[in-house]
C-alpha positions as CSV (number, residue, x, y, z in Angstrom):
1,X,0.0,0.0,0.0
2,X,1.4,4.0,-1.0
3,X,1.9,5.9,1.9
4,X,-1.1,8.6,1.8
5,X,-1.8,12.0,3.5
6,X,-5.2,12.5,5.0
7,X,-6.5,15.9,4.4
8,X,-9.8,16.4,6.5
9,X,-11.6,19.2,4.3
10,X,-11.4,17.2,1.4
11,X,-11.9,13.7,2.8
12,X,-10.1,12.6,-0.1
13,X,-6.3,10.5,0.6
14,X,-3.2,11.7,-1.9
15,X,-0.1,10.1,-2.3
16,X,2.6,11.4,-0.8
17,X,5.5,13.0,-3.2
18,X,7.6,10.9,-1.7
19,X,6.0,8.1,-3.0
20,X,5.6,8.7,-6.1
21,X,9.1,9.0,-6.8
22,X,9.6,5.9,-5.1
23,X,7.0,4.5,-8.2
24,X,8.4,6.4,-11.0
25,X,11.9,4.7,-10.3
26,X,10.8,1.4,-10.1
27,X,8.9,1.6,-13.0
28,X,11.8,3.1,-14.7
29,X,14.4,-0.1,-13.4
30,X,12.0,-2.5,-14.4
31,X,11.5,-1.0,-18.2
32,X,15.2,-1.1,-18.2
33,X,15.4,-4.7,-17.1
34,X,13.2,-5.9,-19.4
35,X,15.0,-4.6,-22.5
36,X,18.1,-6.3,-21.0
37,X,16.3,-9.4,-21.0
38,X,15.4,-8.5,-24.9
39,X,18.4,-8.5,-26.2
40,X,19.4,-11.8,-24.4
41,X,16.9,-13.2,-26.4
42,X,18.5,-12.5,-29.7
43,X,19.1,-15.4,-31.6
44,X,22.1,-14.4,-32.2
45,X,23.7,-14.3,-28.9
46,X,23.0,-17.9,-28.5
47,X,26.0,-18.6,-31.8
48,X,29.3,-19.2,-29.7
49,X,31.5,-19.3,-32.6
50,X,32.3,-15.5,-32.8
51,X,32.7,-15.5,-37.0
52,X,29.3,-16.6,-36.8
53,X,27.8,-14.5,-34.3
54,X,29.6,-11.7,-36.4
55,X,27.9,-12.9,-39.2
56,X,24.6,-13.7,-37.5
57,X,24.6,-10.1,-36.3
58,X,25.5,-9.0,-39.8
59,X,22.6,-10.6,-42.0
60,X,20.1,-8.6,-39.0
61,X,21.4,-5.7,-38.4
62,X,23.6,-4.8,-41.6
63,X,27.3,-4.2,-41.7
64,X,28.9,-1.1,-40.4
65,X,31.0,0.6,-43.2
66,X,34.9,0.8,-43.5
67,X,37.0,-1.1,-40.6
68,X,35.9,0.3,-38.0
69,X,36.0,-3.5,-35.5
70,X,40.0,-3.5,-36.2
71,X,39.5,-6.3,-38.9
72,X,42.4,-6.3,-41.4
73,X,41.4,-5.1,-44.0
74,X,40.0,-7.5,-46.9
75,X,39.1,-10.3,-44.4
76,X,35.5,-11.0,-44.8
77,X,34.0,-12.6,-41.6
78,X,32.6,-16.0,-43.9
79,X,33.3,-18.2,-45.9
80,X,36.8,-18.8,-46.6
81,X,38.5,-15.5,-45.2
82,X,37.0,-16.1,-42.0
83,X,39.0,-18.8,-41.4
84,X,42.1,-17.3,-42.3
85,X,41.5,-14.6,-40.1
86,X,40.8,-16.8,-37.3
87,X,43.6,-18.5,-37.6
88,X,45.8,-15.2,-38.4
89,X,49.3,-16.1,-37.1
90,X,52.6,-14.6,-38.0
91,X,56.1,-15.9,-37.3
92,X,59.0,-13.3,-38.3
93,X,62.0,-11.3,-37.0
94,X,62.6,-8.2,-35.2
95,X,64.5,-5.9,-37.6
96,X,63.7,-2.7,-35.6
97,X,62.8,-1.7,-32.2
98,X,61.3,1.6,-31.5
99,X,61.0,2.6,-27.9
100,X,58.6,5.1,-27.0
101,X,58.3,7.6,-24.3
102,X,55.3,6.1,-22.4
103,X,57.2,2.6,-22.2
104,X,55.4,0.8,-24.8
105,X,57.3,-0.1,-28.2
106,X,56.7,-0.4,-31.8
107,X,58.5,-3.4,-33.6
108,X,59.6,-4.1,-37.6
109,X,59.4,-7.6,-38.5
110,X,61.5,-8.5,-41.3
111,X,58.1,-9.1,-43.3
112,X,57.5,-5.3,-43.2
113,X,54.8,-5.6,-40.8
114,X,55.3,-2.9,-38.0
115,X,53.0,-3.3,-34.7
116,X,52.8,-1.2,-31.8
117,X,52.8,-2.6,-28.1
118,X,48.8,-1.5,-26.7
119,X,49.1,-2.0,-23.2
120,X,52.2,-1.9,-20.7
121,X,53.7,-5.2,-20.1
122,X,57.1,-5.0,-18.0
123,X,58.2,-9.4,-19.0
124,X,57.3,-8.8,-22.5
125,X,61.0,-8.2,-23.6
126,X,61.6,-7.8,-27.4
127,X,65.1,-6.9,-28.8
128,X,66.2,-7.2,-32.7
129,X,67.0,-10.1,-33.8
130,X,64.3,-12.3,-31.7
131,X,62.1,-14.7,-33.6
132,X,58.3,-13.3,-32.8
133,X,54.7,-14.9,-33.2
134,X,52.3,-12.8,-33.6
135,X,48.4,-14.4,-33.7
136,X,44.6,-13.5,-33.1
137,X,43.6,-12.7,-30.2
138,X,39.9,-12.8,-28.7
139,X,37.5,-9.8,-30.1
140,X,39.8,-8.8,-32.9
141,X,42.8,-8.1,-31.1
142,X,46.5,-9.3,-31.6
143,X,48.9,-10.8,-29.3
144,X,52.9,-11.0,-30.0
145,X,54.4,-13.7,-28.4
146,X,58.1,-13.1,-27.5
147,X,60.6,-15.8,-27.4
148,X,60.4,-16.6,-24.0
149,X,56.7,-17.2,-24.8
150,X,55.0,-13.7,-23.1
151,X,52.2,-12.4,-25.1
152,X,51.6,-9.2,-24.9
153,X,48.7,-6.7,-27.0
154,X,49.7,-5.2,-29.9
155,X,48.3,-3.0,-33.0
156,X,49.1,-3.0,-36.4
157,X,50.8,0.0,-37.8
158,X,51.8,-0.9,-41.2
């Protein structure tokens, strides 16, 4: 039951102010709720192979124009690029190491592929001349795997 005021005069009961705040929030939590619940049921987010869900999401929704999800460019998420490009792994050479001022570097393969350290990662130790992997990581990201076998997150450059 609301919480009401009594006024005598008027013999009529009013919610309090109060209370109706109290109303209009839970009205607003449980419209937000539900649409949570809504998207859950996507058909969609029951795929767990992420190409497919890509995809999945893709045929409903449309695509979004140029890279903008860090895909390499000319991978096409199905068919037979998609497994490429899950299976993206490079093994080369570092021909140049670039140190930058925040602590993060920038490394030249000996393919000509240049890709630049993401996020801080003191045992990730690179010098030239170390062999290097660098694969897919989960949600379109890259790791490079030093030789002593520390991945670490990196971006592609060039």
């Amino acid at each position: 039951m609301i919480p009401t005021l009594y006024y005598p005069s008027t013999r009529h009961r009013w919610p309090t102010p109060g209370s109706l705040l109290l109303v209009a929030w839970a009205l607003l939590f449980s419209t937000s709720s539900d649409l949570r619940a809504a998207d859950a049921a996507h058909p969609c987010a029951s795929i767990t192979d992420e190409t497919d869900r890509l995809a999945c999401y893709d045929r409903h929704f449309g695509q979004p124009q140029g890279h903008s999800n860090g895909a390499l460019p000319g991978a096409s998420p199905r068919g037979e690029d998609a497994a490429a490009a899950k299976n993206f792994s490079v093994t080369a050479t570092v021909t140049d190491l670039e140190r930058r001022r925040d602590g993060l570097f920038v490394a030249t393969l000996d393919n000509g592929q240049v890709w630049s350290q993401s996020e801080r990662d003191s045992r990730a130790d690179v010098r030239v001349g170390d062999t290097v992997t660098v694969r897919r990581g989960t949600l379109g990201s890259h790791l490079l795997v030093t030789a002593a076998g520390i991945g670490t997150r990196v971006k592609r450059v060039r």
